[in-house]
Every structure is written in C-alpha cells, then in structure tokens.
C-alpha positions as CSV (number, residue, x, y, z in Angstrom):
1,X,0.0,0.0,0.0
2,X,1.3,3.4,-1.2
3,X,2.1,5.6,1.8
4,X,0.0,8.4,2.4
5,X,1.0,11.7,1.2
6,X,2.1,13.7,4.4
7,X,0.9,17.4,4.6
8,X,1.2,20.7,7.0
9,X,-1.1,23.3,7.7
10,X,0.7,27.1,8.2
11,X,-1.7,29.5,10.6
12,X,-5.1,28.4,12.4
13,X,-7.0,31.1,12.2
14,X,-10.6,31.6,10.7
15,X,-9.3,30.6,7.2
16,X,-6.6,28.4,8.0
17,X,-9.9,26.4,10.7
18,X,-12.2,25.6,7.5
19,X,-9.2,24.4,5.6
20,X,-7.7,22.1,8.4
21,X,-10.9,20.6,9.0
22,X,-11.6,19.4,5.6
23,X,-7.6,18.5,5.4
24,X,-8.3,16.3,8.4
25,X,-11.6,14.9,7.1
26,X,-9.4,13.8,3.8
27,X,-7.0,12.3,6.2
28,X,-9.9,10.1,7.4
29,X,-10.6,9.3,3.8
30,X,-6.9,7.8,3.1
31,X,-6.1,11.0,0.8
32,X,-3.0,12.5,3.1
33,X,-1.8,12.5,6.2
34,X,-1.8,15.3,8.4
35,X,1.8,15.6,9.1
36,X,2.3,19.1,10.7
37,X,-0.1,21.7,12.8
38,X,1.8,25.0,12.5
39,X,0.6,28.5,14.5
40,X,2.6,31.1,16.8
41,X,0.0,30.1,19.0
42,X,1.1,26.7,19.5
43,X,-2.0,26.2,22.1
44,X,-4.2,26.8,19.5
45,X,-2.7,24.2,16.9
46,X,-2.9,21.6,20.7
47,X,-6.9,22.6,20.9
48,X,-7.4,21.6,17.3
49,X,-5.2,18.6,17.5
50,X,-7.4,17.9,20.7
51,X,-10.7,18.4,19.3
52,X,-10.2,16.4,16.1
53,X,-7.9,13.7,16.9
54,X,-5.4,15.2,14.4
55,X,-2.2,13.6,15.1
56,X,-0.1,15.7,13.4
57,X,3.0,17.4,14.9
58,X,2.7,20.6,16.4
59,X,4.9,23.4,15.6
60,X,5.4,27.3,15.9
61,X,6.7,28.3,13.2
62,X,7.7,28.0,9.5
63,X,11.1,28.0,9.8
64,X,10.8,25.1,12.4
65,X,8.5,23.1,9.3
66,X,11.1,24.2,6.8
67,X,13.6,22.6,9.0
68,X,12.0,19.4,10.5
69,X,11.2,17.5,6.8
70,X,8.4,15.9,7.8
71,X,6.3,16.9,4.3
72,X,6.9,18.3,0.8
73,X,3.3,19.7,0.6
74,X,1.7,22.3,2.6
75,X,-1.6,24.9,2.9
76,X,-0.6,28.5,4.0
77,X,-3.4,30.4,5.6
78,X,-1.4,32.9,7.9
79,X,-2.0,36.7,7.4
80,X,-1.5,38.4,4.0
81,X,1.1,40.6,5.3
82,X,2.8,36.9,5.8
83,X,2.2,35.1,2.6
84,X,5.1,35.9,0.8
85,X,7.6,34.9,3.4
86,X,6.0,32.1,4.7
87,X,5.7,30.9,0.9
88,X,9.0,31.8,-0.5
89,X,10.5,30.2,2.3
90,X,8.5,26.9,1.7
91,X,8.7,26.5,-1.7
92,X,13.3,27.0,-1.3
93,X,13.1,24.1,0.7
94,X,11.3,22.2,-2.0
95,X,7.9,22.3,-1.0
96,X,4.8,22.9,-3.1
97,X,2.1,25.0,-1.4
98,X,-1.3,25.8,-1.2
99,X,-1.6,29.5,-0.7
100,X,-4.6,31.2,0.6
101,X,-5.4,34.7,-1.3
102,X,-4.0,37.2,-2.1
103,X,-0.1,36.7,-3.3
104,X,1.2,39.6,-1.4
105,X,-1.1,42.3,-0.5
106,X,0.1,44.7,-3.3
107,X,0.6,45.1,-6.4
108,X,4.6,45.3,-6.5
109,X,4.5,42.8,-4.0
110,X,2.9,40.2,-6.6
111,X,4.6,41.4,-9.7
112,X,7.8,41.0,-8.1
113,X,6.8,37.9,-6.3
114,X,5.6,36.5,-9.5
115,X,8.6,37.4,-11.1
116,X,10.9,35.1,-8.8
117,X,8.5,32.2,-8.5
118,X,8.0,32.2,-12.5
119,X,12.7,32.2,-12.6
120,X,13.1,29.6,-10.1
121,X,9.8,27.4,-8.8
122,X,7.2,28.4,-11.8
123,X,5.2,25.1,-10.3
124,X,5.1,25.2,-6.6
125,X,2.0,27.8,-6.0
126,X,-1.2,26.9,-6.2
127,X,-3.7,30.2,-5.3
128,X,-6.9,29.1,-3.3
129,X,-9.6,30.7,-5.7
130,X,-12.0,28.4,-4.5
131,X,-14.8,29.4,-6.9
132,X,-12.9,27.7,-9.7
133,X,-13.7,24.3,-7.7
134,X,-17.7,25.4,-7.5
135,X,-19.7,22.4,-8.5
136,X,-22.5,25.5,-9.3
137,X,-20.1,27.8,-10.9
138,X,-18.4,25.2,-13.1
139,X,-22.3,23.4,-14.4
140,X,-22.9,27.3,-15.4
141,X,-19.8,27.7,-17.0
142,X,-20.6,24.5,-19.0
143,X,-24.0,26.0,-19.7
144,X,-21.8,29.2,-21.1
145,X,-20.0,27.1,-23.1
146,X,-22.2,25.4,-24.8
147,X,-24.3,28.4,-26.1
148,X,-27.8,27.8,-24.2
149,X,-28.0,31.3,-23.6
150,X,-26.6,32.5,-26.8
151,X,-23.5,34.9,-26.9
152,X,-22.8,36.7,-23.2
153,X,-22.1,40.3,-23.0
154,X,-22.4,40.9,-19.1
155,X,-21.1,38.9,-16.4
156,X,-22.8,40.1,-12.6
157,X,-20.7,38.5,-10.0
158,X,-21.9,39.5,-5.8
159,X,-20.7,39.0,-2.7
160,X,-22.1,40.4,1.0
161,X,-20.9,39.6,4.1
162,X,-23.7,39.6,6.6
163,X,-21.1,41.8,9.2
164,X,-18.1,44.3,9.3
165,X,-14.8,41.7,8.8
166,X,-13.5,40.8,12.3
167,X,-12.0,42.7,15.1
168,X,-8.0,43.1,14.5
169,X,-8.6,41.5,10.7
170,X,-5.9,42.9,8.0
171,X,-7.3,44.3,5.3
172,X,-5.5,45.7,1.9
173,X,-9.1,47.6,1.3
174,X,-12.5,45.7,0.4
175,X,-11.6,45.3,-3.3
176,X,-8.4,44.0,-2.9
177,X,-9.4,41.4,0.0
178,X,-13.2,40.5,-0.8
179,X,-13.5,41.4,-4.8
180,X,-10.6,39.4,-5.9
181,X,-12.7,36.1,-6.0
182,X,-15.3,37.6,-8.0
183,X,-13.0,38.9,-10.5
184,X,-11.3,36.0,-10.6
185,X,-14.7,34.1,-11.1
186,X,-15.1,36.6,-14.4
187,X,-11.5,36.1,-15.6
188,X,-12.1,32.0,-15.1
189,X,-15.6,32.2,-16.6
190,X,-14.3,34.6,-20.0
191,X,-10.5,33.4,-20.3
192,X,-10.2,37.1,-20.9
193,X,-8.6,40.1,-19.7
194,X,-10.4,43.1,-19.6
195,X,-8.4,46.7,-20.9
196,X,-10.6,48.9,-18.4
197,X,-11.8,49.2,-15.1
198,X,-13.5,52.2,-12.7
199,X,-14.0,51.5,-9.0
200,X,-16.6,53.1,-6.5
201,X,-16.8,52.9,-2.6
202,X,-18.7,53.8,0.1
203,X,-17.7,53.9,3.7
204,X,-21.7,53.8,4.7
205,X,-22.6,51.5,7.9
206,X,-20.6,48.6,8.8
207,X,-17.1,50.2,9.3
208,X,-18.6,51.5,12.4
209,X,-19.1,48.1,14.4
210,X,-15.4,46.9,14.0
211,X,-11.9,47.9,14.6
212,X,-10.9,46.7,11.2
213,X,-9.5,49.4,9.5
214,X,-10.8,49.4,5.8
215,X,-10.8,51.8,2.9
216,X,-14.8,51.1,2.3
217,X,-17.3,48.9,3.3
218,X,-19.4,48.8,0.1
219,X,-18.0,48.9,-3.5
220,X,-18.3,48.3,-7.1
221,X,-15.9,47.4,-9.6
222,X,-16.6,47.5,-13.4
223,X,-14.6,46.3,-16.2
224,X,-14.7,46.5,-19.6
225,X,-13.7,43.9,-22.3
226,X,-13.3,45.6,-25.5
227,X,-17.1,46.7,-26.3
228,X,-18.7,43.1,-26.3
229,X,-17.8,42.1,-22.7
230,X,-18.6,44.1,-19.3
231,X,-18.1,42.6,-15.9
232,X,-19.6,44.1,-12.7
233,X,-18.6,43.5,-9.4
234,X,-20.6,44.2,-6.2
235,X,-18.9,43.4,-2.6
236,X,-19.9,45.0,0.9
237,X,-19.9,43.9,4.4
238,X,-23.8,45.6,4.9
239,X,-26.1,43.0,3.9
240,X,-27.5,42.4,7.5
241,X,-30.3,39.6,6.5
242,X,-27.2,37.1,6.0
243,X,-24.7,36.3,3.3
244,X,-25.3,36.7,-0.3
245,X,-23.8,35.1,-3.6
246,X,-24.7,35.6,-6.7
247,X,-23.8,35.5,-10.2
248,X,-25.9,36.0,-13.5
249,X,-24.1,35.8,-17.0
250,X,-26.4,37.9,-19.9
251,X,-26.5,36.2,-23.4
252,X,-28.1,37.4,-26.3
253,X,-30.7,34.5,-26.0
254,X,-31.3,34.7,-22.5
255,X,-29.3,34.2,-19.0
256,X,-28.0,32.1,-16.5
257,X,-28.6,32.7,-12.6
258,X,-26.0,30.8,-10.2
259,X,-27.4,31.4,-6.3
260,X,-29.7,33.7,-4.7
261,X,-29.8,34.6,-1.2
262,X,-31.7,32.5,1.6
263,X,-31.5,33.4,5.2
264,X,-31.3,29.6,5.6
265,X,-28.8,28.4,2.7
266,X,-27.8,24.3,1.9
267,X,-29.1,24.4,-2.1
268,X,-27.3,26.8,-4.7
269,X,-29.6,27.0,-7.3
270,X,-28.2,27.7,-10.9
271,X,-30.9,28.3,-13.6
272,X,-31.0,29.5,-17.1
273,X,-33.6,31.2,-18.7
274,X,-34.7,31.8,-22.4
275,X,-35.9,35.5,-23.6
276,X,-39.0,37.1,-22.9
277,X,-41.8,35.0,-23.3
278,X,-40.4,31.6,-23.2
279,X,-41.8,29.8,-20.4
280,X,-39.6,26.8,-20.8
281,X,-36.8,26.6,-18.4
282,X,-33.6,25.8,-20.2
283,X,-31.7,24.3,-17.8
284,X,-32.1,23.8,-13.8
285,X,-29.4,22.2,-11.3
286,X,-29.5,22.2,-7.8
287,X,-26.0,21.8,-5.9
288,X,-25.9,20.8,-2.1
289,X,-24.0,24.1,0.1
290,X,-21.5,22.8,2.8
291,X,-22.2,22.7,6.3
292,X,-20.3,25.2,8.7
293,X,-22.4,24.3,11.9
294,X,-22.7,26.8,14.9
295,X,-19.7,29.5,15.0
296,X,-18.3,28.3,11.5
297,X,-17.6,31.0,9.0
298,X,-21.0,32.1,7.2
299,X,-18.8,31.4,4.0
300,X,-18.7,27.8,4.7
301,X,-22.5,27.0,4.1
302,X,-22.0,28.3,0.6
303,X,-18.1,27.2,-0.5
304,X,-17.9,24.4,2.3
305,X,-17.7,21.2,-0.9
306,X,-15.5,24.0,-3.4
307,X,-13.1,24.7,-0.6
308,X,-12.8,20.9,-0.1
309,X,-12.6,19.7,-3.6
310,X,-9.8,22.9,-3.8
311,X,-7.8,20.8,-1.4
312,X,-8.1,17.3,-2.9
313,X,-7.0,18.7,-6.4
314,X,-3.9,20.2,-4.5
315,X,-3.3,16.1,-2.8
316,X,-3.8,14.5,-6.1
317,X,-1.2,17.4,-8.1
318,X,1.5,17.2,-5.1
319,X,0.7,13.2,-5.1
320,X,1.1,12.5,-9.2
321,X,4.0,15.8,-9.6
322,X,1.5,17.6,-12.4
323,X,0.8,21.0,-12.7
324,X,-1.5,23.1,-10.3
325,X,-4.9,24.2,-12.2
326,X,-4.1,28.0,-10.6
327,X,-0.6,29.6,-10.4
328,X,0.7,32.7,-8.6
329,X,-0.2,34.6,-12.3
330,X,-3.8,34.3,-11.9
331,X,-3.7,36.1,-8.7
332,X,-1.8,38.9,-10.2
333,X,-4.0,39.2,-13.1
334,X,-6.7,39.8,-10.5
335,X,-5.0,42.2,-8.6
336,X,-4.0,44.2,-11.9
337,X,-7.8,45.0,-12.4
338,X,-8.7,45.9,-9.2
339,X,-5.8,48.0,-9.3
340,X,-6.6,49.4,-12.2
341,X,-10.3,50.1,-11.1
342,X,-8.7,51.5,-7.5
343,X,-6.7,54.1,-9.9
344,X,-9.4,55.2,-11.5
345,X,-11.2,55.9,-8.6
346,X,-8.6,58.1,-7.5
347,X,-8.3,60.2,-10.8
348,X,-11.8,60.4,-10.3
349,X,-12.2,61.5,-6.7
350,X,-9.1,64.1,-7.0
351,X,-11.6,65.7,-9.9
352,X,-15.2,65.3,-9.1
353,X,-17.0,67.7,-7.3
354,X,-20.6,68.1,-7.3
355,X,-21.8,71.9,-7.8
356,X,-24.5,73.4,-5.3
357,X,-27.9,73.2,-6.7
C-alpha cells in the first residue's frame, strides 16, 4: 500500500480552521496525512489537534517546518502581510504550497513575487480561488460554453458579508481582499482580460461596528472587455439579513442565474432562462451548500464542498507531480484589475465635485 501523502497546515485562524478541518476529514478518507499543525500560538494548533484527533505534529513556526522534513506539501493560511515569506520560504526548501489569497497584499509585492517564483519554482503555488472548484459555478460555466444562452455580453458577480470583517482583521481595502474572488470568477468564466476598469466605494454603515480598519465597506468594480464584454462586481460587508452570492451571465438569448440569497442556505440553485416570453426553463441544477455548523464561518455553508474539492486537487497534483490548475499569475491578473479600477477611482475623486444646486 502506497504511503500516504504527508501534509502541513501554516496559521489556524478563521481561514486556516475551515481548511484544516476538511484536510483532516481527507486524512480520514486515506487521501494524506496530516503531518504538521503550525501556528505562533502553539495552544491553539494543541486545541485543534485535541478536538479532532489530528495527530499531526505541532509546531510554531515555519522555519521550524522548513527545518524538520516531515512533508513536501503544505496549505498557507497565515495573514496576508505573511504570505510571501512564509511561501518563499516553503517553496526553497522544495515544498509545493497551497496558498490562501491574495499573493502579497500589493501590487509590487505580486509582480515582483511572480517574477521570482516564475525564474526559479514556476510550479510550486497553487492560489486558493476556491470558486474555480464550485460544482455550481463550473455546471454554469458549462451552460456558457455550450451556447444555451446565446452569446454573453455581461457577467454580474456579488458577494455580501452579513457583518463588518472581524476585530484586529488585515485588510488591503475591500476590493483587494473581498472582490478578488469575483473577478477572478469573471476572468475563469471569460479566459479574458479586460483593458478597463473604474472602482466606487462607500464607507456607509458597517465600518462602524469593528476595529478593522478598511478603505470602504461597500463597492463596485466594473470592467470593460473591449465593447462586447462588461463585468460588474458588487462586494460590501452591509447586507445584515445574511450572506449573499450571486452571479448571472447575460446572453443574447437569455441568462444564467447561479445562487440567490436564503437566510437559511444548503441548495445553490443555478438556472438559465430563455428570452421574454419563453416559459420553458432551459436548464435547472441544484448543488448541495456545505455545512459550517454553529460558529463556523457564514462562507462555509456556501463554498464548504469547493473549498474541499480545492484541497483534494492540491493532494492529487502534489501526489502524481503535475501541474497546479491555478498559479501565482492568476492572482496577479486579478490584482492588476482591481488595481486598475482603484486608480481610477482616485483620478476620479481628485476631480469630481458636485456643484451646489
């Protein structure tokens, strides 16, 4: 019998808990072995260890992973400011690495990180853009594909957080940490780039009820591809009834509608739609959510099986040595629209005024 492939999980906090759990749950399956718990707060990785039975070895930092050999494969979810070190160092002592969004935190920061993974480990990132791993998303991309609503022109792509991000939370700024999936999802869904972008933010409710500090709690990112294509992009951390996901894709012929909110989510319902006056569906899917449970991240009960089948793909590349389906460059490519959108926002604000009635 083929020994399991041995992993580690870098940082436990609210990220790096959703991804550890379904990393142990794949250890009960016979996909890995949990080889290493790593955190500062070593307590914390115990209490995990405790709760789940993990028998990995617990550690406090990366240097002591780097050090101790125990794995070749490992899932970073430390904060942003982190991800570069933690991933540079990893990857020079051979390993291949999960790494949670975003690359850097900047724009320099991923260009030039990008630069030296693409000159000496091309193949050892793989960015968590879970959405790409969405049973929902991916039968709706199929339904694009395949022309059932005609040629697209518009691409819709939501997300709302039910609350303010956490007390303490690092944040680049609401585009650059909540928007990047749903540009990502548009970038996926087109294989295009787009050669515009405008941004607009509002700092309106939420901002108040944390110590978080973030550029905006509510914004809206447009881009343009050529004149055929538009994307928009709504985030914001004020949608108080609960969380909200939501894409729609607009052909020519009619459209396809992937989630709508429910204060009580476990279906994501994708659905396409012929023109006006049709009354025939054209296509219907429904796709269990996941299952987060009491103090679990609200994400979880909509990404819980993407983040999941995110992680097995990483096992089963690291396991057979083949190339990861998502490389540092697709997180720059996000991060160049938003920044692009984030610029013109400022042109914009530096020259806008509104004139007194």
């Amino acid at each position: 019998m083929a020994e399991l492939l041995p992993v580690a999980i870098v940082g436990l906090g609210r990220m790096g808990w959703v991804h550890a759990t379904h990393l142990w749950r794949l250890e009960q399956a016979g996909l890995c072995r949990v080889a290493a718990l790593v955190d500062v707060d070593t307590e914390k990785a115990m209490r995990f260890a405790s709760r789940s039975g993990c028998r990995g070895q617990v550690m406090g930092s990366v240097d002591e992973l780097a050090e101790s050999g125990v794995c070749k494969a490992a899932m970073i979810v430390t904060p942003t400011a982190l991800h570069r070190e933690h991933a540079a160092k990893l990857v020079k002592t051979g390993h291949r690495v999960l790494l949670e969004k975003p690359l850097t935190g900047s724009l320099s920061g991923d260009k030039e990180f990008c630069e030296e993974l693409d000159r000496d480990h091309p193949q050892s990132v793989m960015l968590a853009f879970q959405r790409r791993f969405d049973a929902a998303l991916g039968y709706a991309r199929e339904l694009m594909e395949a022309g059932t609503v005609g040629k697209v022109f518009k691409i819709y792509s939501a997300l709302e957080d039910s609350g303010p991000a956490p007390n303490g939370y690092q944040s680049d700024g609401i585009l650059p940490d909540m928007s990047v999936h749903n540009v990502d999802e548009i970038l996926w869904l087109t294989g295009r780039m787009p050669d515009r972008a405008m941004a607009v933010g509002s700092r309106i409710y939420s901002h108040l009820l944390t110590t978080c500090q973030e550029d905006f709690d509510d914004a809206m990112l447009y881009m343009w591809f050529g004149d055929d294509l538009l994307g928009q992009v709504q985030v914001t951390r004020n949608h108080v009834s609960g969380y909200r996901v939501e894409s729609i894709l607009y052909g020519d012929l009619g459209q396809i509608q992937i989630g709508r909110f429910d204060q009580r989510p476990g279906a994501i319902v994708v659905e396409a739609f012929g023109k006006r006056g049709s009354e025939d569906t054209l296509a219907r899917k429904i796709f269990p959510g996941g299952k987060g449970g009491p103090g679990a991240p609200e994400f979880v009960d909509r990404f819980g099986p993407a983040y999941k089948r995110e992680v097995e793909v990483f096992l089963e590349c690291c396991a057979n040595d083949t190339p990861f389906p998502t490389s540092h460059r697709d997180g720059l490519h996000a991060q160049q629209v938003i920044a692009a959108g984030m610029n013109a926002l400022k042109r914009a604000s530096d020259g806008f005024e509104v004139a007194n009635a």
